[in-house]
C-alpha positions as CSV (number, residue, x, y, z in Angstrom):
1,X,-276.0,24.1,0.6
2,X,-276.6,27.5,2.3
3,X,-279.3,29.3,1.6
4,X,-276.3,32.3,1.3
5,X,-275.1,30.1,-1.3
6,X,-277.8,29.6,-3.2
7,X,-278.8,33.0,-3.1
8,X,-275.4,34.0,-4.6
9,X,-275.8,31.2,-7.2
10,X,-279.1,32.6,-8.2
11,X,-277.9,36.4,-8.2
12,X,-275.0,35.3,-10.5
13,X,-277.7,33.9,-12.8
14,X,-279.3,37.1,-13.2
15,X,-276.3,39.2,-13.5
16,X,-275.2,37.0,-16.5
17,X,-279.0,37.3,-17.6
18,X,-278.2,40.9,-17.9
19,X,-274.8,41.1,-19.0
20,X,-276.3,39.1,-22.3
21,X,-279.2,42.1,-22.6
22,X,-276.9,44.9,-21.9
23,X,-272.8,44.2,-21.8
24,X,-270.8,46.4,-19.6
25,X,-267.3,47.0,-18.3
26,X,-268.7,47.3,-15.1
27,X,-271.3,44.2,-15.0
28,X,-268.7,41.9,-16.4
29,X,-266.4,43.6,-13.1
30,X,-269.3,42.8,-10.5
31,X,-270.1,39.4,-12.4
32,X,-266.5,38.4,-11.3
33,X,-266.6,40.2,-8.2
34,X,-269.5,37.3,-7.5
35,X,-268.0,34.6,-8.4
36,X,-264.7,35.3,-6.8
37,X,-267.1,35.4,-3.2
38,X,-268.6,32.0,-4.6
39,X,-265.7,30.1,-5.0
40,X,-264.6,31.6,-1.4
41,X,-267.5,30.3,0.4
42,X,-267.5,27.4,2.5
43,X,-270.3,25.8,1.1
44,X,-267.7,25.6,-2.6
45,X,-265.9,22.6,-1.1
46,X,-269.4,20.3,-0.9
47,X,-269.4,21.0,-4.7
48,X,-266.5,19.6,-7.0
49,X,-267.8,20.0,-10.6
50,X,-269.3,23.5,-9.7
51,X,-266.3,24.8,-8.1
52,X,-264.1,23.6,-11.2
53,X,-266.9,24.9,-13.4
54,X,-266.8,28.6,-11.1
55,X,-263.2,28.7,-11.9
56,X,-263.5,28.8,-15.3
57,X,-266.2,31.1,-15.9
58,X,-263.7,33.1,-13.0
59,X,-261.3,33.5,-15.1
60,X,-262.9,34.3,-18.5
61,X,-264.7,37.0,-16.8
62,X,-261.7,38.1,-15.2
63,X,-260.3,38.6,-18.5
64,X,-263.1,39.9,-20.3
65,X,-263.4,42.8,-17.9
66,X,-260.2,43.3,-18.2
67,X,-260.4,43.2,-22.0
68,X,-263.0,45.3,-22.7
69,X,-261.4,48.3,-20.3
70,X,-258.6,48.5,-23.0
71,X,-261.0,48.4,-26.0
């Protein structure tokens, strides 16, 4: 792995730290902003389970941001 990688892996951590303090339209947005340029990174294909496991939190957070603009 990338230290890029990591990095991104780590800063996804703490945005999901502070969505869980604080919700907002617009963390739950950039939270899925960085996992849509996890799952396009290179360093994605070395990891099976993760990139499965990216997808799905992908799309839940893809929908909740897009849930919570119409509530």
């Amino acid at each position: 792995m990338s230290n890029e990688f990591t990095y991104m892996e780590s800063w996804l951590a703490m945005l999901l730290t502070t969505y869980n303090n604080n919700p907002s339209t617009g963390l739950a947005k950039t939270i899925n902003f960085y996992l849509n340029k996890i799952l396009h990174h290179d360093d994605i294909s070395f990891c099976g389970e993760k990139q499965c496991e990216y997808l799905a939190m992908k799309r839940f957070w893809q929908w909740h941001a897009r849930h919570n603009e119409a509530g």
